[in-house]
C-alpha positions in Angstrom: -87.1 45.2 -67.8 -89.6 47.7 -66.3 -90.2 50.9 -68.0 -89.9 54.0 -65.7 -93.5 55.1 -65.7 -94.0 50.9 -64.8 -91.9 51.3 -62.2 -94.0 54.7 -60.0 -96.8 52.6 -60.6 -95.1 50.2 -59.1 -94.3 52.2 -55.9 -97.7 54.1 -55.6 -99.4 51.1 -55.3 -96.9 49.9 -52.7 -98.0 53.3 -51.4 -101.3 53.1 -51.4 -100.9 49.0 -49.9 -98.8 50.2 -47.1 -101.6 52.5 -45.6 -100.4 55.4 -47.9 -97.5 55.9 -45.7 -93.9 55.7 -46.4 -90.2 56.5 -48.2 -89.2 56.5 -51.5 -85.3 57.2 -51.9 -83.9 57.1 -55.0 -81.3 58.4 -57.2 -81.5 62.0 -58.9 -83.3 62.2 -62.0 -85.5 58.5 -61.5 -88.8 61.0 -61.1 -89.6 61.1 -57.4 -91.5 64.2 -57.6 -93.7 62.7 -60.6 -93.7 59.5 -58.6 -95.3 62.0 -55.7 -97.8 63.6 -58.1 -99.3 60.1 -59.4 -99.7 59.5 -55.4 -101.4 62.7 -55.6 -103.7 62.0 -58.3 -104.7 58.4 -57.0 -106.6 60.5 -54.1 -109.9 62.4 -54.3 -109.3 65.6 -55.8 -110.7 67.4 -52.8 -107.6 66.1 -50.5 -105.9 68.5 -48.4 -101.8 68.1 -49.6 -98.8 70.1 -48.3 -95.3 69.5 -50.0 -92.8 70.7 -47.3 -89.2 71.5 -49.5 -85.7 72.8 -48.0 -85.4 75.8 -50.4 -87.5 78.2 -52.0 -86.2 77.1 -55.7 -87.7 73.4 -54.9 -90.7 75.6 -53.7 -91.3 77.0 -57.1 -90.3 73.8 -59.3 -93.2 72.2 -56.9 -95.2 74.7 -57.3 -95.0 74.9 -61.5 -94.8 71.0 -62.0 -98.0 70.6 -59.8 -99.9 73.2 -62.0 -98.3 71.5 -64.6 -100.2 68.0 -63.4 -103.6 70.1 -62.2 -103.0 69.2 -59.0 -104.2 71.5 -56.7 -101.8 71.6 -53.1 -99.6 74.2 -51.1 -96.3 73.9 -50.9 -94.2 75.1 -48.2 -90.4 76.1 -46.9 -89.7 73.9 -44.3 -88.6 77.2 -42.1 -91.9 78.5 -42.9 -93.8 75.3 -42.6 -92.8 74.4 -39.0 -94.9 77.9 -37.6 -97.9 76.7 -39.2 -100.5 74.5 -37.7 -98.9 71.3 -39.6 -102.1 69.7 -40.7 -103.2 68.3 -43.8 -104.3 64.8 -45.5 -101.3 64.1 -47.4 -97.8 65.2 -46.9 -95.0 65.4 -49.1 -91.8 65.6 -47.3 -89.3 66.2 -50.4 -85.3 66.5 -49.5 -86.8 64.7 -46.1 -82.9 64.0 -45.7 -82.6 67.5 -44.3 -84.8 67.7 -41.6 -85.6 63.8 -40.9 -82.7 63.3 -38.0 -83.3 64.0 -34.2 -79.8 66.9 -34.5 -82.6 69.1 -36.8 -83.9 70.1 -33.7 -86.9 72.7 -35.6 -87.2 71.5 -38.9 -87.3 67.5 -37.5 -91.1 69.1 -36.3 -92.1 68.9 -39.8 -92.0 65.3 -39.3 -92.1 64.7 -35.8 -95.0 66.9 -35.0 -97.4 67.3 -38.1 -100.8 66.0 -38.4 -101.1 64.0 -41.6 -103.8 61.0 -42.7 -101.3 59.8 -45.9 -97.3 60.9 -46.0 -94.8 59.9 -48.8 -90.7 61.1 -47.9 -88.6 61.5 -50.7 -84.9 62.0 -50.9 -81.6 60.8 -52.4 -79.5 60.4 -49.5 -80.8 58.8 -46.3 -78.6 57.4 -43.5 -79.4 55.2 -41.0 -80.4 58.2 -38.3 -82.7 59.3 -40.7 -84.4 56.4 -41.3 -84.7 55.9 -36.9 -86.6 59.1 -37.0 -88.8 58.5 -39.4 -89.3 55.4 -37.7 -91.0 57.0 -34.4 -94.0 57.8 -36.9 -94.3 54.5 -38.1 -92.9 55.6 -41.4 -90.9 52.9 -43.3 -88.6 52.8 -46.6 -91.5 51.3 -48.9 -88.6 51.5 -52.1 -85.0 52.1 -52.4 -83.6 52.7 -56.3 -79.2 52.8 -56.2 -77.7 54.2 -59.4 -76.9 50.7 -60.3 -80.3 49.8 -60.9 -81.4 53.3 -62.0 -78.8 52.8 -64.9 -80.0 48.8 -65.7 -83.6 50.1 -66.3 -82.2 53.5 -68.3 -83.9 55.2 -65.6 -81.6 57.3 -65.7 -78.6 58.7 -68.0 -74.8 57.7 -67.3 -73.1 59.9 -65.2 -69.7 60.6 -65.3 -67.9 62.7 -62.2 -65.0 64.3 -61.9 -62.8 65.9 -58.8 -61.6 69.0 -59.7 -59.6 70.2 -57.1 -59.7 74.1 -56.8 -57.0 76.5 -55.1 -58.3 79.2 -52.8 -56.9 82.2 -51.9 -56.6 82.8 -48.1 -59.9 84.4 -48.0 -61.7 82.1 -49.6 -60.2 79.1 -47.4 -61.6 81.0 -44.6 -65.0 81.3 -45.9 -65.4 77.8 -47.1 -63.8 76.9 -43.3 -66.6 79.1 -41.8 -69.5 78.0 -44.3 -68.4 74.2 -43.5 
């Protein structure tokens, strides 16, 4: 049985083999961004890295666990990232799942159109359209960790889940109606 840490080793140098390009999708909570920064520190320290993220709370998790790790890279909201010039080294696509299909018709420009030397995807929860866009850049799945294994290894902690269902009032039917 592999250790954790034995395991991102593991994928960075499947990283680094397959040109420094590709997709890591794993569960929650296996360490994808760590596995990212260990990417990031096998390169010189003078490269040029962009993390693209959904949200701005990812933004600033990115942005404290990278000064955390000393690594020095910007990190960007993908709304925000899409009017910039879209040119780095490496590029760190987190949550690609959310702007990684060709119905993303902006955000899929932070994939389609940026200028990159190394890129590494990450995200929990890729279909099969995902994977077809990121396939027009020559960018493949280089590892795929299910909860199964995740749990095996003690990658992860057991979860447990539970539907809870919840009565709305008219109101808030109609907002969850208009938010869906």
């Amino acid at each position: 049985m592999q250790t954790k840490d034995q395991k991102q080793a593991e994928i960075v140098k499947t990283w680094e083999e397959n040109n420094r390009v590709g997709l890591l999708t794993a569960v929650g909570s296996f360490g994808k961004t760590i596995t990212a920064i260990k990417c990031c520190k096998s390169l010189p320290e003078d490269t040029v890295i962009h993390v693209v993220v959904p949200r701005q709370i990812l933004q600033e998790q990115w942005v404290k666990i990278l000064q955390e790790w000393g690594v020095q890279a910007q990190v960007f909201v993908v709304n925000t990232y899409v009017k910039t010039n879209m040119e780095c080294q490496f590029l760190i696509q987190d949550e690609i799942h959310m702007y990684s299909n060709d119905e993303a018709i902006v955000f899929n420009q932070a994939v389609l159109n940026s200028k990159w030397d190394y890129f590494l995807g990450l995200s929990a929860t890729v279909t099969e359209k995902h994977i077809e866009t990121l396939s027009k850049r020559g960018i493949k799945e280089i590892c795929h960790i299910s909860m199964k294994e995740a749990l095996l290894n003690h990658w992860v902690a057991p979860v447990i889940e539970y539907n809870k269902m919840l009565d709305f009032t008219a109101e808030e039917s109609k907002q969850y109606a208009e938010a869906n």
